[in-house]
C-alpha positions as CSV (number, residue, x, y, z in Angstrom):
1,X,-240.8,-170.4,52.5
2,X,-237.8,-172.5,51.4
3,X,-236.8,-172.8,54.8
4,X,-240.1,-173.9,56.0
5,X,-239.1,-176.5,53.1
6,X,-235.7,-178.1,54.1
7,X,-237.1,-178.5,57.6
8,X,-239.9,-180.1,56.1
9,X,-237.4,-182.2,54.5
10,X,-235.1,-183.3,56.8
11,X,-238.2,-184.5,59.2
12,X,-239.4,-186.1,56.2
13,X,-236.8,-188.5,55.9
14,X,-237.6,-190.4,59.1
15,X,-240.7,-191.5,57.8
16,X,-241.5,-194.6,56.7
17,X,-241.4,-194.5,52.4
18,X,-244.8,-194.5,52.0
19,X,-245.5,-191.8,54.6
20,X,-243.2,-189.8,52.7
21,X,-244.6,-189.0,49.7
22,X,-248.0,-188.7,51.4
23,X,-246.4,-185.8,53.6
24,X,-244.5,-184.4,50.9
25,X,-247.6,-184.5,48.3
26,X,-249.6,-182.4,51.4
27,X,-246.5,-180.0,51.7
28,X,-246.5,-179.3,47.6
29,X,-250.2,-179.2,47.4
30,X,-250.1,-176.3,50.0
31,X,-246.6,-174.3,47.8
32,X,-248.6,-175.0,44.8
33,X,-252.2,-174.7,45.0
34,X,-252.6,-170.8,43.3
35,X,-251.4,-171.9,40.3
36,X,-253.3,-173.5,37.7
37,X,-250.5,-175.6,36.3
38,X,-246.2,-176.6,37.2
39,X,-245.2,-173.9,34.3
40,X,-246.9,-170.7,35.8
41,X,-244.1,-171.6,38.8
42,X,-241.8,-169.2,39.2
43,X,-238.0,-169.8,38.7
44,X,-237.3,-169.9,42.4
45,X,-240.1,-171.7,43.1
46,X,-239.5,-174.4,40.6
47,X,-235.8,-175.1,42.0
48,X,-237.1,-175.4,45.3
49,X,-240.0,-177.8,44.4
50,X,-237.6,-179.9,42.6
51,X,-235.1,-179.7,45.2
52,X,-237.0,-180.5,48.4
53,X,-239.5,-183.0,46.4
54,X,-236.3,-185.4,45.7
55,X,-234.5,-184.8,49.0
56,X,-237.5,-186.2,51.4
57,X,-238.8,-188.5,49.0
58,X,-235.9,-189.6,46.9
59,X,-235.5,-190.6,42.9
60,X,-237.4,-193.9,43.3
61,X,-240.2,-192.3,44.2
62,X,-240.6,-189.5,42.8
63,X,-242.4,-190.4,40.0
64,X,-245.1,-191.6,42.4
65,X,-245.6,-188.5,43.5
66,X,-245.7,-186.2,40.3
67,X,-247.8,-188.6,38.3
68,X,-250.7,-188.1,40.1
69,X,-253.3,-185.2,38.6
70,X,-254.2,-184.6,42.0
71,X,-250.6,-183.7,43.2
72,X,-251.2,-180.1,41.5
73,X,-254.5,-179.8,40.0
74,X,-256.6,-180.9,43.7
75,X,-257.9,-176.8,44.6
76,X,-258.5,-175.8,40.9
77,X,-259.3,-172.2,40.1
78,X,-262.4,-171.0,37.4
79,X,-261.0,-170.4,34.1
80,X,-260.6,-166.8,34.1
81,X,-262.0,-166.5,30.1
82,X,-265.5,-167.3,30.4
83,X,-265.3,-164.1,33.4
84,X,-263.6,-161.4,30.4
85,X,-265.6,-162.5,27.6
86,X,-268.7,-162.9,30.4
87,X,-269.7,-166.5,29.1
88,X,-270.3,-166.3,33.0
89,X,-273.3,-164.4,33.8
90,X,-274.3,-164.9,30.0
91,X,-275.0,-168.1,30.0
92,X,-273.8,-170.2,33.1
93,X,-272.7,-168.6,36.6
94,X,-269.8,-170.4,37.6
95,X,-267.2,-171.3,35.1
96,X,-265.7,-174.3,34.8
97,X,-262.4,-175.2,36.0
98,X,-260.9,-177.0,33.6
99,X,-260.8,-177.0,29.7
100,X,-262.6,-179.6,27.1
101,X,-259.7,-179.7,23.8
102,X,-262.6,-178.9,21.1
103,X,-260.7,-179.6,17.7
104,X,-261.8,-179.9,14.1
105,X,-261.4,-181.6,10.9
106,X,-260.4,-178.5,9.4
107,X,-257.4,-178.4,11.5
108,X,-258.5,-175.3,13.9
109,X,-259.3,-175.9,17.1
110,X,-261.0,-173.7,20.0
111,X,-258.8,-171.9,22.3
112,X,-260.8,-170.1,24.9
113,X,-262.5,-167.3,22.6
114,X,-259.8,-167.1,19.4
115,X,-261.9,-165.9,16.2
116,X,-262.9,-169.0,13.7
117,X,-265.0,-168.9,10.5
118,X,-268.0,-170.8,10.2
119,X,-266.1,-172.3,7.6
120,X,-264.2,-173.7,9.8
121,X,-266.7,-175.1,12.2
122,X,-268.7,-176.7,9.7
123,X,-268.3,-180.1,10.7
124,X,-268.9,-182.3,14.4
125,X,-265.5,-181.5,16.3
126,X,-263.9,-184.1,18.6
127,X,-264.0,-183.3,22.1
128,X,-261.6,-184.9,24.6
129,X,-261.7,-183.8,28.6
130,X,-260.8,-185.6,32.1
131,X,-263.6,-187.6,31.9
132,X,-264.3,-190.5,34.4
133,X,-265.1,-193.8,32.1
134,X,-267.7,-194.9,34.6
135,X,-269.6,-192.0,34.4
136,X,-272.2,-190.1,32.0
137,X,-272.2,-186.6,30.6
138,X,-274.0,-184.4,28.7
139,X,-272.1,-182.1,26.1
140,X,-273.9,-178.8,24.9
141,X,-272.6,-176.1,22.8
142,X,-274.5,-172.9,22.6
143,X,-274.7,-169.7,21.0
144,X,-275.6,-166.7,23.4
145,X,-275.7,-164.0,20.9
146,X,-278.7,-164.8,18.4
147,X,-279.7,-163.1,16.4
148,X,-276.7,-160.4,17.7
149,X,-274.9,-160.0,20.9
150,X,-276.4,-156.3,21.0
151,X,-279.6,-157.8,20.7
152,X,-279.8,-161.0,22.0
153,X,-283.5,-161.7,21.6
154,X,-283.3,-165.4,21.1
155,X,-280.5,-166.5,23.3
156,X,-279.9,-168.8,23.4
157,X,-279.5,-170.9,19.6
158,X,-278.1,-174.0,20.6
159,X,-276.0,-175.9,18.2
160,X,-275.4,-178.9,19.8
161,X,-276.7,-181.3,22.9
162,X,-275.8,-184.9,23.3
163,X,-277.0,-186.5,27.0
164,X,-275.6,-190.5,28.5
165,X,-272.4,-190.0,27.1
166,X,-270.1,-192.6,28.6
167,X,-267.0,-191.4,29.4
168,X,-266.0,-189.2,26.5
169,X,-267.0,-191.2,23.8
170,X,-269.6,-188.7,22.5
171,X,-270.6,-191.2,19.6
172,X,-272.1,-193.4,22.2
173,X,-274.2,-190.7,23.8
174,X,-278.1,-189.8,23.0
175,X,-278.2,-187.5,20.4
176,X,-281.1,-184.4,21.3
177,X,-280.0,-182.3,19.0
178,X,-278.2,-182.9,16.2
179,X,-274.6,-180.6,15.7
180,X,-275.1,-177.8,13.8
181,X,-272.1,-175.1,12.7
182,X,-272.0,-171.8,13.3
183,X,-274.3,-169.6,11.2
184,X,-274.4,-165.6,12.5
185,X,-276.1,-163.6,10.4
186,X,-274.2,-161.3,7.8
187,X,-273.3,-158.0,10.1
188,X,-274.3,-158.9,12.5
189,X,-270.7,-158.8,14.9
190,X,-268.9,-161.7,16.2
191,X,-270.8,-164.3,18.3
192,X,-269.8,-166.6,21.4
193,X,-270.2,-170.1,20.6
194,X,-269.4,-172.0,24.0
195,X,-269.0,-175.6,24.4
196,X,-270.1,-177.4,28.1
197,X,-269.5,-180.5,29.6
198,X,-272.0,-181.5,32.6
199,X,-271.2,-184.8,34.8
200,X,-274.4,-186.6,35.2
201,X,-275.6,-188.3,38.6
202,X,-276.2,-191.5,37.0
203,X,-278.4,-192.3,33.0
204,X,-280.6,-189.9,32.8
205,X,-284.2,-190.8,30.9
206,X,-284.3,-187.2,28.6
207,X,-288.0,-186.0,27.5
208,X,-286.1,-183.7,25.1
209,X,-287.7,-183.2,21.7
210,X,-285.3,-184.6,18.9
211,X,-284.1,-182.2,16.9
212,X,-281.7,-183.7,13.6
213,X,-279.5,-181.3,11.7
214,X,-281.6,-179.6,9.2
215,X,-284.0,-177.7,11.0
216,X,-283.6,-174.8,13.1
217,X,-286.9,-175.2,15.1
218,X,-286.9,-175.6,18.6
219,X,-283.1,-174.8,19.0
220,X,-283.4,-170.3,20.0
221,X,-284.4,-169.1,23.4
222,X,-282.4,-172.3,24.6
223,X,-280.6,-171.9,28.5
224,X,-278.4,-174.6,29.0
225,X,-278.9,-173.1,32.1
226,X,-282.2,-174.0,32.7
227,X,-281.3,-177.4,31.4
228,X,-278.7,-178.2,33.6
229,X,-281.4,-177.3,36.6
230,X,-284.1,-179.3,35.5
231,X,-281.7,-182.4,34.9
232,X,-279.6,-181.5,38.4
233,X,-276.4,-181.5,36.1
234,X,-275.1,-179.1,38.6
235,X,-271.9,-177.0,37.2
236,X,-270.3,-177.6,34.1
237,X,-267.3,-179.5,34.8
238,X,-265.4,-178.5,31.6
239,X,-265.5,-175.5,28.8
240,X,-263.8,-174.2,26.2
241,X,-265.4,-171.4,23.3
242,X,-264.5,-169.9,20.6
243,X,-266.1,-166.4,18.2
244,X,-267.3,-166.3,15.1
245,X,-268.8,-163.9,12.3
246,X,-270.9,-164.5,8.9
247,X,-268.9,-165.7,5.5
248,X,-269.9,-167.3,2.5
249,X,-270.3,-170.8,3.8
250,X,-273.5,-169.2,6.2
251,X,-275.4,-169.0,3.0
252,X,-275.1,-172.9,2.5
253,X,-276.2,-173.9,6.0
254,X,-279.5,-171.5,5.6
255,X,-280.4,-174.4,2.9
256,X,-279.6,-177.3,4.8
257,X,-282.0,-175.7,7.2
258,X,-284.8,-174.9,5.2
259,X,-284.3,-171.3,5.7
């Protein structure tokens, strides 16, 4: 494959500059496409990216080359997580491709299924993903496993669903249901709490009931699923979940629901 590479190179440099690092973005795109990001490279693989990137196109423009997202991230593969902790068939059936960074006042933050306490959670996280600032999404985060995983009889309790968010300033967005933290009943196991970010078609006009953040009714037997259909959100676009099971902040949030 080097080979394949210098020749590639040397052919390269009678090309007009501009031409160039269009031809050598297409050769990389092919070397690299399998892997999700530059650092899953191997060793070998690195040198010769480094070294056939700078001989066709040269130092001045090679940072026109690698600052583009597109130069490695344009075939982008399903994050493999939501398959092993089966988010996907669960809840959605295509996982998203890339990440949403879910983080908390509390200092934790979500890192494709790693074990939290609803102590934790308690509190609205901020979200940040590759959102396009001319464009609306919705945001959901769901529980799958109510009132257990065994026994999932009213998946799904949703936690959280904001729709017309512009960009990825969720504070901006219409507010259906009000953020709730996580709240699994005492022995119940560890339950998935999954975060999703759909990209809209255009403003959507929701007939959603409104539900604010100290009730519980109207949020179990939830499908974002179903949602997502009936609003042709398509696939989610971004993801990211983490687990949880009962402590002794679960007692508080049964008052400030009424329960």
């Amino acid at each position: 494959m080097s080979i394949n590479c210098l020749r590639f190179a040397r052919f390269a440099h009678r090309l007009p500059a501009a031409r160039r690092i269009f031809a050598v973005q297409q050769q990389q795109e092919q070397l690299l496409f399998k892997s999700r990001n530059f650092a899953c490279l191997s060793a070998e693989a690195v040198k010769n990216f480094n070294y056939n990137t700078r001989t066709a196109v040269g130092p001045a423009n090679l940072s026109n080359c690698t600052s583009k997202r597109s130069f490695f991230g344009k075939k982008k593969m399903s994050l493999k997580s939501f398959a092993e902790h089966e988010v996907v068939p669960d809840v959605i059936n295509v996982a998203p491709s890339e990440l949403v960074s879910v983080k908390y006042d509390s200092g934790v933050e979500v890192k494709e299924g790693n074990v939290l306490t609803p102590t934790q959670v308690k509190d609205q996280p901020k979200l940040s993903w590759n959102a396009d600032p001319n464009a609306f999404y919705t945001v959901c985060m769901t529980d799958p496993d109510a009132p257990s995983r065994k026994e999932a009889t009213y998946r799904e309790w949703h936690h959280w669903l904001v729709g017309n968010v512009p960009g990825s300033d969720i504070s901006a967005g219409e507010v259906l249901s009000a953020y709730i933290g996580s709240g699994p009943p005492q022995g119940t196991g560890l339950h998935r709490y999954i975060f999703l970010i759909y990209k809209q078609e255009g403003k959507l006009t929701f007939d959603e009931k409104r539900l604010p953040n100290n009730s519980g009714d109207g949020r179990g037997c939830f499908k974002i699923a179903s949602f997502a259909e009936k609003y042709k959100l398509g696939n989610p676009v971004a993801g990211n979940f983490y687990q949880a099971e009962w402590d002794d902040y679960v007692p508080k949030l049964y008052e400030q629901l009424g329960a």
